[in-house]
ROMI-142445 format. One record per residue (C-alpha): residue number from 1; residue in one letter; x, y, z. Coordinates in steps of 0.25 Angstrom, whole numbers. Layout:
// residues N
{atom NUM "A" {X Y Z}}
...
***
This chain:
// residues 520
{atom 1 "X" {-252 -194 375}}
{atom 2 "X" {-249 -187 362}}
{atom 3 "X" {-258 -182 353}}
{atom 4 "X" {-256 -190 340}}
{atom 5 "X" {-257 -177 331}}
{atom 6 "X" {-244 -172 338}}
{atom 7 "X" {-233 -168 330}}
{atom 8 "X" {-223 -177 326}}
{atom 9 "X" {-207 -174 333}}
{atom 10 "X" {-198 -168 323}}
{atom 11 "X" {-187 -179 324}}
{atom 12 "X" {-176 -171 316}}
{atom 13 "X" {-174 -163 328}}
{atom 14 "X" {-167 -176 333}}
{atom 15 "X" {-166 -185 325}}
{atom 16 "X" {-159 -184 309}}
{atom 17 "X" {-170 -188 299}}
{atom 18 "X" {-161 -190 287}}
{atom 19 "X" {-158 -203 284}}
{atom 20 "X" {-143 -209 286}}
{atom 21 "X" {-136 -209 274}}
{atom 22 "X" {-125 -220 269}}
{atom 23 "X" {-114 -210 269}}
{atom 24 "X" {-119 -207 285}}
{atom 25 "X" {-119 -221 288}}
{atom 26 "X" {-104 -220 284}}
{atom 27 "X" {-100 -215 296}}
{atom 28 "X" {-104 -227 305}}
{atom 29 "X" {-102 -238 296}}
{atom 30 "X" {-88 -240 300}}
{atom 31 "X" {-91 -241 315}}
{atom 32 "X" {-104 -250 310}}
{atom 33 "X" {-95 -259 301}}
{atom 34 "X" {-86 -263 312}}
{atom 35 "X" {-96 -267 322}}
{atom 36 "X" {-105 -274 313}}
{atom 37 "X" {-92 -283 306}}
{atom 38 "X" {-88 -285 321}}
{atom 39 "X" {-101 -290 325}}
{atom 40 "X" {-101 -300 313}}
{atom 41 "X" {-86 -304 318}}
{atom 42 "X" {-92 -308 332}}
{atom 43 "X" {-103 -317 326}}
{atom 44 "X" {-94 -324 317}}
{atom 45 "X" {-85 -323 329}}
{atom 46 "X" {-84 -339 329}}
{atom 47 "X" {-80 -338 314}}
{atom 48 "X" {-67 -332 316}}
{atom 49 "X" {-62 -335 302}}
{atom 50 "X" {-74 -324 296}}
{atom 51 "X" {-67 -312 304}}
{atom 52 "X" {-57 -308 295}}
{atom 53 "X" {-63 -307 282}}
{atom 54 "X" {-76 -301 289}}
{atom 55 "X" {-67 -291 296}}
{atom 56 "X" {-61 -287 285}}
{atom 57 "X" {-71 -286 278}}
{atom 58 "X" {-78 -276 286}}
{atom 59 "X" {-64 -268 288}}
{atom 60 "X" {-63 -267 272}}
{atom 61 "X" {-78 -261 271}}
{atom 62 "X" {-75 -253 283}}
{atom 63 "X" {-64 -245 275}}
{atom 64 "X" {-72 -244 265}}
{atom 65 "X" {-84 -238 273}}
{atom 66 "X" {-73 -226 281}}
{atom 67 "X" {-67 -225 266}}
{atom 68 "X" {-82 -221 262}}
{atom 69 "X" {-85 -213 275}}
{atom 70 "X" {-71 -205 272}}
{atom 71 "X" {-74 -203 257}}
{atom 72 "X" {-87 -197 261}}
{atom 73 "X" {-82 -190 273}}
{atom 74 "X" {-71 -184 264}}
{atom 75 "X" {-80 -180 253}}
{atom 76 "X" {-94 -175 261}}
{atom 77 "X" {-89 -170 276}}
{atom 78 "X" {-90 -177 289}}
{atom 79 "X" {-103 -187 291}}
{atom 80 "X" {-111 -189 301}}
{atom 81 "X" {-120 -201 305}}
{atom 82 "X" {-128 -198 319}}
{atom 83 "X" {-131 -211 327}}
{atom 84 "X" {-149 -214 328}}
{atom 85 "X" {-151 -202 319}}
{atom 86 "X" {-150 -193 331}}
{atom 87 "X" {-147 -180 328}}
{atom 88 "X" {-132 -174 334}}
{atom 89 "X" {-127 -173 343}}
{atom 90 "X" {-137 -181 350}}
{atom 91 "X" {-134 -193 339}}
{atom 92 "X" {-121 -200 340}}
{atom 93 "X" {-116 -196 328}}
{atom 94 "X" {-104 -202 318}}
{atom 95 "X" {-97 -191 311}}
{atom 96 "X" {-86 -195 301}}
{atom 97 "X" {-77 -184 296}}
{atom 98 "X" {-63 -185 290}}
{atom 99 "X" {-55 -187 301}}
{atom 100 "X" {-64 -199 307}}
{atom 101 "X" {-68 -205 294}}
{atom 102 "X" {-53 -206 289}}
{atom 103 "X" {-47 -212 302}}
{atom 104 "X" {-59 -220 300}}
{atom 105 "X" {-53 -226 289}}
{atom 106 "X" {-41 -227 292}}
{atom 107 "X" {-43 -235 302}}
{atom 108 "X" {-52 -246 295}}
{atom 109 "X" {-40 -247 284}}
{atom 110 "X" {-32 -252 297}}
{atom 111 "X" {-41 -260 303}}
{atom 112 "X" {-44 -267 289}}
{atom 113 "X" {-27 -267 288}}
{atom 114 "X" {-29 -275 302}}
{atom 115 "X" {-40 -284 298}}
{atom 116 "X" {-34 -288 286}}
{atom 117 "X" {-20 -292 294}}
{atom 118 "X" {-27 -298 307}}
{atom 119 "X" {-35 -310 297}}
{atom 120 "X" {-21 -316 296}}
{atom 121 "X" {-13 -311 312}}
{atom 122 "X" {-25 -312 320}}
{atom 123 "X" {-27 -328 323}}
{atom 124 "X" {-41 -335 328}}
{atom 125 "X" {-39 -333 342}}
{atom 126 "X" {-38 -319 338}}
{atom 127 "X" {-50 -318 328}}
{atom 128 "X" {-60 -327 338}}
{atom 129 "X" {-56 -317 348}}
{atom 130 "X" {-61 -306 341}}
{atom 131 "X" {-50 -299 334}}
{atom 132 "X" {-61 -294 321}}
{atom 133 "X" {-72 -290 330}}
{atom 134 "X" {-63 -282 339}}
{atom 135 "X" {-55 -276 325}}
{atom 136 "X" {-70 -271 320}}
{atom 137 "X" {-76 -267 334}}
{atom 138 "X" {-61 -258 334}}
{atom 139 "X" {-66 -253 321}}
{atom 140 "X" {-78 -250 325}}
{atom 141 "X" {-72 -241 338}}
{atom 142 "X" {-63 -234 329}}
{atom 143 "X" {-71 -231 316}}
{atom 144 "X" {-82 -226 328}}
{atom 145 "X" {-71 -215 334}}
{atom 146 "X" {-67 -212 320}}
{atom 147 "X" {-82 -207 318}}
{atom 148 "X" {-89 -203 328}}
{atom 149 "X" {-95 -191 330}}
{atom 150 "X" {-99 -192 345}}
{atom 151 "X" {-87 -191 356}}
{atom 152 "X" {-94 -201 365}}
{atom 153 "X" {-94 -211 354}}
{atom 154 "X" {-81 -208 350}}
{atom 155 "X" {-79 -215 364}}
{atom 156 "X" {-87 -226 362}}
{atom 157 "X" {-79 -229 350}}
{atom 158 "X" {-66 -226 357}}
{atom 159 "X" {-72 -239 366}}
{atom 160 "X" {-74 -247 356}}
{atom 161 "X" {-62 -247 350}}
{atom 162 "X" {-57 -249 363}}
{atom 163 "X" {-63 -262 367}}
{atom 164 "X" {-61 -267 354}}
{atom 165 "X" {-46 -267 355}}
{atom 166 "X" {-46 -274 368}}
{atom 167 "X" {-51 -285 362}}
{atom 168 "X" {-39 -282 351}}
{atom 169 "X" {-30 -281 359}}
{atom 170 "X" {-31 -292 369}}
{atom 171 "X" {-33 -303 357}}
{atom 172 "X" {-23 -314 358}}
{atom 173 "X" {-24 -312 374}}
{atom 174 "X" {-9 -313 377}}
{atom 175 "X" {-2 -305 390}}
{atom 176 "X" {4 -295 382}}
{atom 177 "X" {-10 -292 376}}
{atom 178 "X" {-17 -292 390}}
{atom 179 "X" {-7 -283 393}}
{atom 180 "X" {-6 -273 381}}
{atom 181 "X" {-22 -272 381}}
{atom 182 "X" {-24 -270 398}}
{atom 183 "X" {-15 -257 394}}
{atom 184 "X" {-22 -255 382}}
{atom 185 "X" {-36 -255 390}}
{atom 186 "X" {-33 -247 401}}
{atom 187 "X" {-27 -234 396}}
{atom 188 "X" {-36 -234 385}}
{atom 189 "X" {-47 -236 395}}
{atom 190 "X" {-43 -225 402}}
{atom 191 "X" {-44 -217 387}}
{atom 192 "X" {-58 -220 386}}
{atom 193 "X" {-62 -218 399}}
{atom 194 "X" {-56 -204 400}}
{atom 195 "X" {-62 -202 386}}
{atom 196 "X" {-75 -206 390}}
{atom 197 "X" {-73 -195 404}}
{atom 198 "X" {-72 -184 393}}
{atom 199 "X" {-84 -186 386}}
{atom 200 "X" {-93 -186 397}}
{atom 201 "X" {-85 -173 401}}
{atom 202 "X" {-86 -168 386}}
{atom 203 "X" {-101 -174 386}}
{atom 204 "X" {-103 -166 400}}
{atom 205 "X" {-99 -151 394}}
{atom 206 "X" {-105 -153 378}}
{atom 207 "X" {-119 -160 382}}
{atom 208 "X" {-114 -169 368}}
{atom 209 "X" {-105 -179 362}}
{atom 210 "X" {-106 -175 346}}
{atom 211 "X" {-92 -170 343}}
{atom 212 "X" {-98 -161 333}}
{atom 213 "X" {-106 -155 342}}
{atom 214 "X" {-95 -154 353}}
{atom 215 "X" {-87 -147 342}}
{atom 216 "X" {-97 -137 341}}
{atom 217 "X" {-100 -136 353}}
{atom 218 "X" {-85 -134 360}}
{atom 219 "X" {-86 -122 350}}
{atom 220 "X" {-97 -116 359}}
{atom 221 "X" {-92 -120 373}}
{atom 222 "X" {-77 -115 373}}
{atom 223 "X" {-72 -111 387}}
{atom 224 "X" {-85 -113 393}}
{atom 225 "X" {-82 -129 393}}
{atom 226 "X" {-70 -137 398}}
{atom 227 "X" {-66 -141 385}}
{atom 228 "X" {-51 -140 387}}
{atom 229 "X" {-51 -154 398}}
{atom 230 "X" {-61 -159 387}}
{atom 231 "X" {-51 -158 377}}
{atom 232 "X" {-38 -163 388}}
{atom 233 "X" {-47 -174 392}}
{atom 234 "X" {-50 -178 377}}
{atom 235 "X" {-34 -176 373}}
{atom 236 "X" {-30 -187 384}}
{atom 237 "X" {-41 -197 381}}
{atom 238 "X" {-39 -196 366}}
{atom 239 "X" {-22 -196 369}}
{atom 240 "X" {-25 -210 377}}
{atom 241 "X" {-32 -216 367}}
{atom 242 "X" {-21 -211 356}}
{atom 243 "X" {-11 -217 365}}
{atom 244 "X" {-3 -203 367}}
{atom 245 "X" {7 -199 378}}
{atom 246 "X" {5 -200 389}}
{atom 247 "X" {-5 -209 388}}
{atom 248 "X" {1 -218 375}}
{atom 249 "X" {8 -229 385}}
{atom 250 "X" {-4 -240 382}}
{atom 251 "X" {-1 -240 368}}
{atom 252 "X" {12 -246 367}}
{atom 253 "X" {8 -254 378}}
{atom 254 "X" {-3 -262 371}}
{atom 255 "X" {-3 -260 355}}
{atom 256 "X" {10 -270 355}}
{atom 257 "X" {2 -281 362}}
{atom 258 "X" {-11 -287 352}}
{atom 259 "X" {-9 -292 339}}
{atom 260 "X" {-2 -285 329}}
{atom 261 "X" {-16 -281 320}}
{atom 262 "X" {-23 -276 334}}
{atom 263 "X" {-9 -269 334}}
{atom 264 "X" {-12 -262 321}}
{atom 265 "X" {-25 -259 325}}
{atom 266 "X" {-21 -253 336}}
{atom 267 "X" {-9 -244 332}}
{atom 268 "X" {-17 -240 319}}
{atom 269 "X" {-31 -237 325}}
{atom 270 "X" {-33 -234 340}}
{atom 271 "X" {-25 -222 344}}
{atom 272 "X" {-30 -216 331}}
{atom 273 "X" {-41 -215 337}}
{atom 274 "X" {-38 -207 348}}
{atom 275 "X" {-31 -197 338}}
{atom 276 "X" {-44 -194 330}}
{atom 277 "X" {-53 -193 343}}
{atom 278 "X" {-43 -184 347}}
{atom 279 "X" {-44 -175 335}}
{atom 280 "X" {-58 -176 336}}
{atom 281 "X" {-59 -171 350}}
{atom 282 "X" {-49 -162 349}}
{atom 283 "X" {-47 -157 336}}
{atom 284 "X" {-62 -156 331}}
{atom 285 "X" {-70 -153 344}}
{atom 286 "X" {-59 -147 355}}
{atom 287 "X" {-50 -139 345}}
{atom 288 "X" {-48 -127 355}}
{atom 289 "X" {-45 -137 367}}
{atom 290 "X" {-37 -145 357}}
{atom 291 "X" {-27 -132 355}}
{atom 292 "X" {-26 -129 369}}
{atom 293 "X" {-23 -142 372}}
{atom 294 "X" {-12 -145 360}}
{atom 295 "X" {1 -141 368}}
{atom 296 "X" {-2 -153 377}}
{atom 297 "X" {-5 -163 367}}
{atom 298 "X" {4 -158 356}}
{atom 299 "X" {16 -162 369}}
{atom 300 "X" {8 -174 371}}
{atom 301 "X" {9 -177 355}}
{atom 302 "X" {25 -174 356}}
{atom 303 "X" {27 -186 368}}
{atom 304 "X" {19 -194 359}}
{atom 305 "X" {26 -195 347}}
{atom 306 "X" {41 -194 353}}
{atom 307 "X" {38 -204 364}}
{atom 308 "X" {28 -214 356}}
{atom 309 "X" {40 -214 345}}
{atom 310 "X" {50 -217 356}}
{atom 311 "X" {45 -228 362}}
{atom 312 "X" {43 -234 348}}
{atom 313 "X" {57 -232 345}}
{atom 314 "X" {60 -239 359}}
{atom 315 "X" {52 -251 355}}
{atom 316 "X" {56 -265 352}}
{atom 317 "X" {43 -270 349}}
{atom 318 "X" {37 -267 335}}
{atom 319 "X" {22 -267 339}}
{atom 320 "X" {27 -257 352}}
{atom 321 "X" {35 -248 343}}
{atom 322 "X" {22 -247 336}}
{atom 323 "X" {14 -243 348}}
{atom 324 "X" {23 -232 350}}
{atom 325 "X" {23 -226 336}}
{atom 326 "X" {8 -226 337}}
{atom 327 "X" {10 -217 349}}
{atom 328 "X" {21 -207 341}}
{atom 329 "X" {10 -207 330}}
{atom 330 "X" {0 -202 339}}
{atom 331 "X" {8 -192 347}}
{atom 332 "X" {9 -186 332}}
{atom 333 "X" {-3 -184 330}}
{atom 334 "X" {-7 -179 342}}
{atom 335 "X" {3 -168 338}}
{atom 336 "X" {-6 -165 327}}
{atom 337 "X" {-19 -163 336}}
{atom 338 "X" {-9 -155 345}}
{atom 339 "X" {-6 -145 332}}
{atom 340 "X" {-21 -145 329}}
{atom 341 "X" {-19 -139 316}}
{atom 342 "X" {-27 -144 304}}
{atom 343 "X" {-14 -149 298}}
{atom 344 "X" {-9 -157 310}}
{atom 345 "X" {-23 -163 311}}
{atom 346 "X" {-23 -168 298}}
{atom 347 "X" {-9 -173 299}}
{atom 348 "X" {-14 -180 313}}
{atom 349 "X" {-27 -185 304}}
{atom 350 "X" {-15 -188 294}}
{atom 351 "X" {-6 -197 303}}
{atom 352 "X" {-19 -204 309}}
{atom 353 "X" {-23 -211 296}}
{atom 354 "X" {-10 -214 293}}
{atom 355 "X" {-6 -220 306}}
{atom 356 "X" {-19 -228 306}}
{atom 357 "X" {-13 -235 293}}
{atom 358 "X" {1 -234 298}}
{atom 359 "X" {2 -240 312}}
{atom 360 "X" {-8 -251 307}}
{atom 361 "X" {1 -255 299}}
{atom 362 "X" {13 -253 306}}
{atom 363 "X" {8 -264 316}}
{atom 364 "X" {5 -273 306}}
{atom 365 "X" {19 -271 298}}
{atom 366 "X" {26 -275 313}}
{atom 367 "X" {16 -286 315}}
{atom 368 "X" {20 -294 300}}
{atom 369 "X" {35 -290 306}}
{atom 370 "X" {32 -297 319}}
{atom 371 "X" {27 -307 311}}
{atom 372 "X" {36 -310 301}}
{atom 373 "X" {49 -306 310}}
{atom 374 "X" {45 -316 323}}
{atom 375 "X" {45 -304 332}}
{atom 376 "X" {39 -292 335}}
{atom 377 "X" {51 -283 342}}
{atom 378 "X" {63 -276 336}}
{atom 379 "X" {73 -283 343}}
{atom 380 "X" {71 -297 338}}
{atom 381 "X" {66 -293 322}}
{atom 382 "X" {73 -291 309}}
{atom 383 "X" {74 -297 294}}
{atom 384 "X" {61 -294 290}}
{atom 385 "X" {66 -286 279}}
{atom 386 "X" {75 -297 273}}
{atom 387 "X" {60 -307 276}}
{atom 388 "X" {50 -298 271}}
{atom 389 "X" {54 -286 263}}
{atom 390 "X" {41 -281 258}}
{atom 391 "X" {34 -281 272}}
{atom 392 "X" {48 -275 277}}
{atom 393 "X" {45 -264 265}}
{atom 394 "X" {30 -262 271}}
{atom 395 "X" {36 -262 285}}
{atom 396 "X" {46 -250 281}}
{atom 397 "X" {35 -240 273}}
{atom 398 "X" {27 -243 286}}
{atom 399 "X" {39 -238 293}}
{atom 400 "X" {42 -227 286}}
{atom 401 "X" {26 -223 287}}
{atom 402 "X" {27 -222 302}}
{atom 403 "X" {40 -216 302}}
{atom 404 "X" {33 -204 294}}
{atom 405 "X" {44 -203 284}}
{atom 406 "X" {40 -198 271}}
{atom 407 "X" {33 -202 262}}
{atom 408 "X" {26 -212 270}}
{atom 409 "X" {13 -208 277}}
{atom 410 "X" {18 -206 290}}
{atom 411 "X" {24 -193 284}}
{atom 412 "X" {14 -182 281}}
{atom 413 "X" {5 -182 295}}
{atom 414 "X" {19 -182 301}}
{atom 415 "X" {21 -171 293}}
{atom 416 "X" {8 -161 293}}
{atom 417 "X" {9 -164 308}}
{atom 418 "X" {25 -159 309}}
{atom 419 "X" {21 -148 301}}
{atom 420 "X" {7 -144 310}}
{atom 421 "X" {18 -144 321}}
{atom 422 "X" {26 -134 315}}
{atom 423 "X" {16 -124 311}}
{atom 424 "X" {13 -122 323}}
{atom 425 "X" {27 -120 328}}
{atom 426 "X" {26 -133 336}}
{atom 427 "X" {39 -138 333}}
{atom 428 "X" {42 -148 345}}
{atom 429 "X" {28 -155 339}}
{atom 430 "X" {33 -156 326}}
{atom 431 "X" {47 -160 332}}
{atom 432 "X" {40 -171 340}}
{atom 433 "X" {34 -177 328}}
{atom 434 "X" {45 -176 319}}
{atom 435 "X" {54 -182 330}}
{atom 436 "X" {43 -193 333}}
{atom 437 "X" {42 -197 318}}
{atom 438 "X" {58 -198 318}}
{atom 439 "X" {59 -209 331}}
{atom 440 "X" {48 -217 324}}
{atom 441 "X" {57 -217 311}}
{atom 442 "X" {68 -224 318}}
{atom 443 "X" {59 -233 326}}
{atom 444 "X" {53 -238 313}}
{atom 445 "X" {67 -239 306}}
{atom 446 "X" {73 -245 317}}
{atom 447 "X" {60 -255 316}}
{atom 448 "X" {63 -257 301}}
{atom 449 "X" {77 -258 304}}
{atom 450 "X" {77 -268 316}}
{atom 451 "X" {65 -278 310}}
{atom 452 "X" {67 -277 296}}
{atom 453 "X" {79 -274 291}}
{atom 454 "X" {91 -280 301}}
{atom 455 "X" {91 -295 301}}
{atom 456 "X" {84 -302 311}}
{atom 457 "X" {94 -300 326}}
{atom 458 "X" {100 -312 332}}
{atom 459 "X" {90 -318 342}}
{atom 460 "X" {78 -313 333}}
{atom 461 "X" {68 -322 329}}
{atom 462 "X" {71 -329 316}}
{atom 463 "X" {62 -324 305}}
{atom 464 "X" {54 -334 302}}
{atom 465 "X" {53 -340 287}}
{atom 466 "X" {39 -339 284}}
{atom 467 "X" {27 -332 293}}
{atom 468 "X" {13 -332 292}}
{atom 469 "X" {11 -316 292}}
{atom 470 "X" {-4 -308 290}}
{atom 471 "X" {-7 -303 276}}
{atom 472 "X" {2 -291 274}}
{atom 473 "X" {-9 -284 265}}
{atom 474 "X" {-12 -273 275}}
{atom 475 "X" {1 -269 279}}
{atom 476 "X" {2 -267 264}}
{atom 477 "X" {-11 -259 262}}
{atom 478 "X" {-8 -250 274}}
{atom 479 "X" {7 -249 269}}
{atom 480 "X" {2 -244 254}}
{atom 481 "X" {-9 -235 262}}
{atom 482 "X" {2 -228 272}}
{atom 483 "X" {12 -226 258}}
{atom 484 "X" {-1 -222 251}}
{atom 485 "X" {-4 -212 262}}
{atom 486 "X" {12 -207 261}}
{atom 487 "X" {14 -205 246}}
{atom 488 "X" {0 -197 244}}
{atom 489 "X" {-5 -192 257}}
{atom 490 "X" {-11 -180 250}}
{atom 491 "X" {-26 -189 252}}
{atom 492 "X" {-23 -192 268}}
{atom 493 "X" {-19 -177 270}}
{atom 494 "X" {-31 -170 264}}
{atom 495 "X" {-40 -180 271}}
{atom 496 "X" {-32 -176 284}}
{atom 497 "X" {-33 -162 282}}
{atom 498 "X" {-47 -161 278}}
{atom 499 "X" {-49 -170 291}}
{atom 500 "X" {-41 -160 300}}
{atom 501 "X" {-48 -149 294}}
{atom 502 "X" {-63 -157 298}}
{atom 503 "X" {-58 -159 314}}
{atom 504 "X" {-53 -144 315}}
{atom 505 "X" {-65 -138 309}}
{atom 506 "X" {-77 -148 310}}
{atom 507 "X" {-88 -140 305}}
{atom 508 "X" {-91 -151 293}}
{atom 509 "X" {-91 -162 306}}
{atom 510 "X" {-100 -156 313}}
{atom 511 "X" {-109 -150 301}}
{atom 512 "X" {-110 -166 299}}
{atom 513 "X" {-116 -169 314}}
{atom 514 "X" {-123 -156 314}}
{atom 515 "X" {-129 -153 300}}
{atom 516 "X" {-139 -142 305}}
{atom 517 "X" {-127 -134 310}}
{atom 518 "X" {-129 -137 327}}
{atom 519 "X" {-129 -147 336}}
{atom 520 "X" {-140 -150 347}}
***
């Protein structure tokens, strides 16, 4: 029995004794928002008519919460927010840093965009199924990846964003769904599973799962540790989930098939995700592996892009054609984490918001076509323009946006990352991307040409004379957004170099986990 005059145990070697402050709890109110408005959604689950305006109500104060976390992130450094006031790296710790809390927002734009449009597409059947809960709980997955701090829990949000767009994916429940979603499933399955494999390796040679402190401690280890199959076995789970050549052929198979809005969600949001881990991983924690490894995936990038921009020009169907410029888009910027230069990371960190806007709306602008045309292939659309020329004038800036033609958004990462290939002399990179970028331009002018500018082809459907369409308004904000981001892209480029610069040298990122200067 102890002595009751004993000295008391000096908690603060274990435990932080300052209190959390607000701008601290910052960095998991996202994740907190999305779980606790899609816990209200299932106990009003019978009230179905509630969904909308409380999902979007909680997606509009999520931007406004990641708009906060990135002002602050922006103005005072990374933050940091360590789970049961357990000190790091024992703590599971949230870090928000540029890149993270940007993508962060980002995102929520788009899934406030999807909200917005999916009150009017998605029908009962679909909201009593669960189409708002499954929206937050994807949320709630991605804003988690974005802002770890802990690679385990990278995976665990990997997961759930994963479950939840099964759900997505499968609502409406017709064969071409089951279908498109088995596929879905399984590859992405594999993904995880091989994801999960290397962390119990990485777990096995670093005795911790803090990526601050694995970046300080890879420092240390060197050639002493087999960090090269660490960094191979990272680089091919990450280029799974990024849908990348080889491993890209679940994407086209599956994106086409749910609802145009999970379509958007989809394209916009979940192969950027595998992006940003991989810049995590590799860029920020594996940077020597990273560089011995960038031939390979700087070959990997080039069949990307060429091959993801030739299937779309092969496509009839809009939604597929999509699938496939996704696909060119991320072959591109893995280009950028081949180059590995501060400027190519901030024109992948660059091309990454801006595709998050962009293919968001993209599927959107293709699904009003589908809409409004009576069909949803190339073949068997046209007039649009001569039915709806405003919307046809939405559609073409979107076009000219994804086509990276000047001086539309889609430009400048395009560019910063052509240029990063020819500094360092790697011209057949640069060549890929600039050939890439010019098969998307005449898959999307063939697109404009064929659905909205020809009259409709004998044996098309008729266009009908008046149809019940979604609201509009978020294809507009995105569109001012991606012409906002074009004409003055000065703001996007300093935020994405000063977030290349954290991930290359992330003193500030880990002086925010570690404050006292050492890990555990």
């Amino acid at each position: 029995m102890a002595a009751s005059g004993s000295a008391p145990i000096d908690l603060s070697a274990a435990l932080t004794m300052q209190p959390t402050t607000l701008v601290e709890w910052l960095v998991v109110a996202p994740v907190a928002l999305c779980i606790c408005v899609g816990a209200i959604l299932m106990m009003v689950r019978h009230s179905t008519r509630l969904h909308a305006g409380i999902a979007i109500a909680g997606l509009v104060l999520l931007v406004v919460i990641d708009a906060a976390l990135l002002w602050n992130v922006a103005t005072n450094g990374p933050i940091t927010m360590v789970m049961g006031r357990w000190l790091p790296p024992f703590g599971i710790a949230f870090t928000a840093d540029l890149t993270g809390a940007a993508l962060a927002l980002a995102g929520a734009i788009a899934a406030l965009a999807c909200g917005v449009h999916a009150a009017s597409d998605v029908d009962e059947t679909g909201k009593r199924y669960g189409f708002y809960p499954f929206l937050m709980l994807l949320m709630a997955g991605v804003s988690g990846a974005f802002l770890t701090g802990d690679i385990f829990n990278l995976y665990v949000w990997f997961e759930v964003l994963l479950i939840s767009s099964f759900g997505l994916i499968v609502l409406g429940s017709t064969r071409q769904q089951i279908d498109g979603a088995l596929k879905y499933a399984v590859l992405n399955l594999i993904g995880t599973t091989l994801f999960l494999i290397t962390v119990g390796y990485l777990y096995a040679i670093f005795g911790t799962l803090n990526m601050a402190d694995i970046a300080l401690k890879a420092t240390v280890l060197g050639d002493d540790a087999p960090l090269m199959t660490l960094a191979a076995l990272f680089t091919l789970a990450f280029a799974m989930k990024a849908a990348a050549f080889p491993v890209n052929f679940w994407l086209p198979a599956s994106y086409h098939t749910p609802k145009v809005v999970v379509s958007a969600l989809f394209g916009g949001l979940l192969t950027k995700v595998g992006i940003y881990a991989l810049l995590r991983v590799m860029v920020m924690l594996f940077p020597v592996q990273r560089e011995a490894l960038s031939f390979p995936i700087a070959v990997v990038a080039a069949l990307t892009m060429i091959l993801g921009a030739m299937g779309a020009l092969a496509q009839n169907d809009l939604r597929r054609m999509l699938g496939y410029v996704v696909i060119s888009g991320i072959g591109t910027m893995l280009a950028g984490v081949a180059i590995g230069s501060p400027a190519s990371i901030s024109g992948v960190i660059f091309y990454a918001l801006n595709s998050v806007v962009l293919m968001t709306a993209l599927y959107l602008v293709m699904g009003h076509a589908a809409r409004v045309g009576g069909a949803s292939t190339l073949s068997e659309l046209g007039g649009l323009y001569a039915k709806a020329p405003w919307f046809s004038g939405l559609a073409l800036a979107l076009f000219f946006a994804g086509s990276g033609l000047p001086p539309f958004s889609g430009f400048w990462p395009k560019a910063m990352l052509t240029k990063s290939a020819i500094d360092i002399g790697a011209w057949w990179l640069a060549s890929a991307i600039l050939v890439s970028g010019f098969i998307v331009t005449i898959t999307f002018a063939r697109a404009f040409l064929l659905c909205f500018w020809r009259p409709l082809p004998a044996g098309g459907h008729p266009l009908p004379a008046t149809v019940k369409t979604p609201t509009l308004a978020p294809v507009v904000a995105l569109t001012v957004l991606i012409v906002g981001f074009g004409l003055f892209p000065e703001t996007i480029m300093r935020l994405s170099q000063h977030a290349a610069d954290g991930l290359a040298d992330p003193s500030a990122y880990i002086r925010s986990v570690f404050p006292q200067g050492a890990s555990q």
